[in-house]
KOLNUMAR-303358 format. One line per 10 residues: number of its first residue (from 1); their letters; for each residue x, y, z of C-alpha. Coordinates in steps of 0.25 Angstrom, whole numbers. Last residue first. Layout:
% KOLNUMAR-303358
NUM = A = X Y Z  ... .
This chain:
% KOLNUMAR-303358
263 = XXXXXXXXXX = 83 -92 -51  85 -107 -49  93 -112 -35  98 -128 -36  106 -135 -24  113 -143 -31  116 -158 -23  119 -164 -35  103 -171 -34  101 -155 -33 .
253 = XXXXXXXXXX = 107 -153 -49  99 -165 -55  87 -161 -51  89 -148 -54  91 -153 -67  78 -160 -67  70 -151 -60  75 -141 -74  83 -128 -73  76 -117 -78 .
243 = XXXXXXXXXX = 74 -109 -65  88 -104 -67  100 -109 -59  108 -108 -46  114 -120 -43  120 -124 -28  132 -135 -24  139 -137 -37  150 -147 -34  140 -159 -37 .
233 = XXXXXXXXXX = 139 -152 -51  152 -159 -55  162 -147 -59  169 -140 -69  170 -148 -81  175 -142 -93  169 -142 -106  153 -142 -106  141 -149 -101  127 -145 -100 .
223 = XXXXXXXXXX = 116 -149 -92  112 -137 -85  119 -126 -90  103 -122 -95  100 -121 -81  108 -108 -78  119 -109 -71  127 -103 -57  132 -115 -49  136 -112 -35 .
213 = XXXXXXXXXX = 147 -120 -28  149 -118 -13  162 -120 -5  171 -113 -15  184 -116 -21  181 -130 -29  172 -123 -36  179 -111 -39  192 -120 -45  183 -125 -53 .
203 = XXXXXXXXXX = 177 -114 -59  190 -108 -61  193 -122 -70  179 -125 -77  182 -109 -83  196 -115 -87  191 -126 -94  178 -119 -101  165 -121 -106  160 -127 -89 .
193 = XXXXXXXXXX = 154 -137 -84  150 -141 -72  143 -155 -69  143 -166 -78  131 -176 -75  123 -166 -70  127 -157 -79  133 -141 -77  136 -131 -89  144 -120 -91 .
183 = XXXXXXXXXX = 146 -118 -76  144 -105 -68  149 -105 -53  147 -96 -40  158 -102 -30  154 -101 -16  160 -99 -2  173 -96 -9  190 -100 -4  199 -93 -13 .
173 = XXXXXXXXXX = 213 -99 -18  208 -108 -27  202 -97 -36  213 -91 -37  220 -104 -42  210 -105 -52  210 -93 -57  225 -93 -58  224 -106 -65  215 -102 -76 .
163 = XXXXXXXXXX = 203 -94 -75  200 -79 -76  185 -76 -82  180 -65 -92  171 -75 -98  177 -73 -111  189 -68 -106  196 -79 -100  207 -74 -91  219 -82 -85 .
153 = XXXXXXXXXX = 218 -80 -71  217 -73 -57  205 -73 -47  195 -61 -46  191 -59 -31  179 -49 -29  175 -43 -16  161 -43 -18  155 -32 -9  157 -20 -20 .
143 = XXXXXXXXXX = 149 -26 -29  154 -23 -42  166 -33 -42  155 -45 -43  154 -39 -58  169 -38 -61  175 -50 -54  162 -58 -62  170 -51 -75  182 -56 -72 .
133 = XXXXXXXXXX = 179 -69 -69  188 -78 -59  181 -74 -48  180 -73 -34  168 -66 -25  171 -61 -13  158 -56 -1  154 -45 5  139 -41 9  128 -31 5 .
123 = XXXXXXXXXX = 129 -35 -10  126 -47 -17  131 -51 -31  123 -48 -44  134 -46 -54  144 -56 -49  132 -66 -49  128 -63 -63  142 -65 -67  139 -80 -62 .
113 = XXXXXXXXXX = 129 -83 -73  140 -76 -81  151 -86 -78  165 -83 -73  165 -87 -59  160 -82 -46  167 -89 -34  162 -83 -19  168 -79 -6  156 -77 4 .
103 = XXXXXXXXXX = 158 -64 14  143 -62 14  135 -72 5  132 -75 -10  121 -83 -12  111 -73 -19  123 -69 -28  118 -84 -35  104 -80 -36  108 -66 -44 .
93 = XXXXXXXXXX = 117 -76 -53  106 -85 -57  95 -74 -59  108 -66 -68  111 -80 -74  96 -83 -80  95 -69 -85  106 -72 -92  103 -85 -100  114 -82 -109 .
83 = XXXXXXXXXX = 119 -68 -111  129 -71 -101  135 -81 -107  139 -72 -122  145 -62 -111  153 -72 -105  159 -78 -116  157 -91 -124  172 -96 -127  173 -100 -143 .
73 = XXXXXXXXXX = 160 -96 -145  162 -83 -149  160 -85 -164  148 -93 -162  139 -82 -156  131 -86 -144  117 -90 -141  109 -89 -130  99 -95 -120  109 -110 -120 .
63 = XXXXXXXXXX = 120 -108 -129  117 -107 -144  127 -104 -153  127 -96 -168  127 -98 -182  131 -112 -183  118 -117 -189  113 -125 -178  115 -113 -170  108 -103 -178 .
53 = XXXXXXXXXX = 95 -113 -178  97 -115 -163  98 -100 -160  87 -95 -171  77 -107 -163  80 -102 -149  78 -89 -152  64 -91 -158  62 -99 -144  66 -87 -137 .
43 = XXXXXXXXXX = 55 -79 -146  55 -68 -154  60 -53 -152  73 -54 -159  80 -46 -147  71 -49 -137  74 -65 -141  89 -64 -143  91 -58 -129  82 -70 -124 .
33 = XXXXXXXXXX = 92 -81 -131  105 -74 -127  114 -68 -134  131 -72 -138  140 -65 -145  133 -49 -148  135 -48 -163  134 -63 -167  123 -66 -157  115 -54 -162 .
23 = XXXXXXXXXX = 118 -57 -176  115 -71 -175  103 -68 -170  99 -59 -179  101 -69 -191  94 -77 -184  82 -69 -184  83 -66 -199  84 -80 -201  70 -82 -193 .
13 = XXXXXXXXXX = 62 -71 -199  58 -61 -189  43 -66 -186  45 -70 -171  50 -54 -168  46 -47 -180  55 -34 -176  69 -35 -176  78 -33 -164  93 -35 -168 .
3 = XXX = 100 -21 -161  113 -20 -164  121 -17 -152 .
């Protein structure tokens, strides 16, 4: 990987500073805000100001603690996700494993806030974990008392997950204590939502499969709506987010009936 450092740190010229950012985004498809700040060695808020200038001159997208390359927009991947308020989803997800318990069958989807819990999953007891990603498949596969179950499917590749009605039906078929979700974006008003119909449709299907629903997000989701409804946030019964979330959106959430844990 090219290595973009420059000395000068606030006093890089700001073209030249953007121009380094749009190599670095163009080169590696997606990069987060605090990646971009070591990197350049200047501020977040400096960050912040080359991404919405670049932005408003069609040069690259923003997404909320990142930026992405426009030419890979079409479908925003799981890799170009990840890099998005990560150390965020890694405290999210290591809380979340916290709740898993013996013999307990469990939904995992295809997000990676969710790929944080398949990574740190609890050991010293059994338990099954279902999925329809690949990858989450993979990284709960690793512990060797996870007893994994990967549901059929037409494959989507970017996020590496398996839906269509094969999934679903798969997914019908098994009976979970808990289902560990991701969303695009959830709204009081609105509820879940996620980018992508056939995504909204496995999720679904989880939901309604499982006794308990456990929402992984981040408080940037917060508030924002997207394509395919998934689900009225009544149907969420516990939120695991960061410290960041407003008194007033976690006001909102428990007058649902949320119970709200921040990490």
């Amino acid at each position: 990987m090219n290595d973009y450092r420059k000395p000068g740190g606030e006093e890089m010229l700001a073209k030249e500073r953007q121009k380094t950012i749009i190599d670095i985004v163009s080169e590696k498809g997606s990069i987060g805000i605090h990646e971009l700040r070591e990197r350049l060695d200047v501020s977040e808020a400096t960050v912040r100001n080359d991404l919405k200038y670049l932005e408003q001159n069609g040069m690259l997208k923003r997404l909320h603690g990142g930026a992405v390359d426009l030419s890979r927009m079409n479908e925003i991947t799981y890799e170009q996700r990840a890099v998005v308020h990560a150390s965020e989803k890694e405290r999210i997800g290591k809380k979340a494993a916290g709740l898993i318990a013996p013999g307990e069958t469990i939904f995992l989807d295809a997000g990676s806030t969710v790929m944080e819990l398949a990574t740190h999953l609890p050991s010293g007891f059994e338990f099954n974990v279902v999925t329809a990603a690949l990858n989450v498949a993979s990284a709960a596969g690793r512990h060797g008392n996870a007893h994994v179950h990967l549901v059929g499917g037409m494959l989507r590749s970017s996020l590496q997950e398996l839906v269509g009605p094969k999934a679903i039906a798969g997914i019908k078929e098994i009976h979970a204590h808990k289902v560990f979700l991701s969303c695009s974006g959830f709204d009081a008003g609105k509820g879940l939502t996620e980018r992508h119909i056939f995504s909204a449709e496995v999720k679904k299907a989880m939901i309604a499969a499982a006794d308990q629903v456990i929402l992984l997000a981040d408080s940037t989701k917060m508030g924002r709506v997207f394509f395919a409804e998934l689900a009225p946030l009544h149907k969420v019964d516990l939120l695991i987010t960061d410290n960041a979330i407003s008194d007033t959106n976690r006001t909102l959430l428990t007058a649902q009936g949320i119970e709200v844990l921040t990490v």
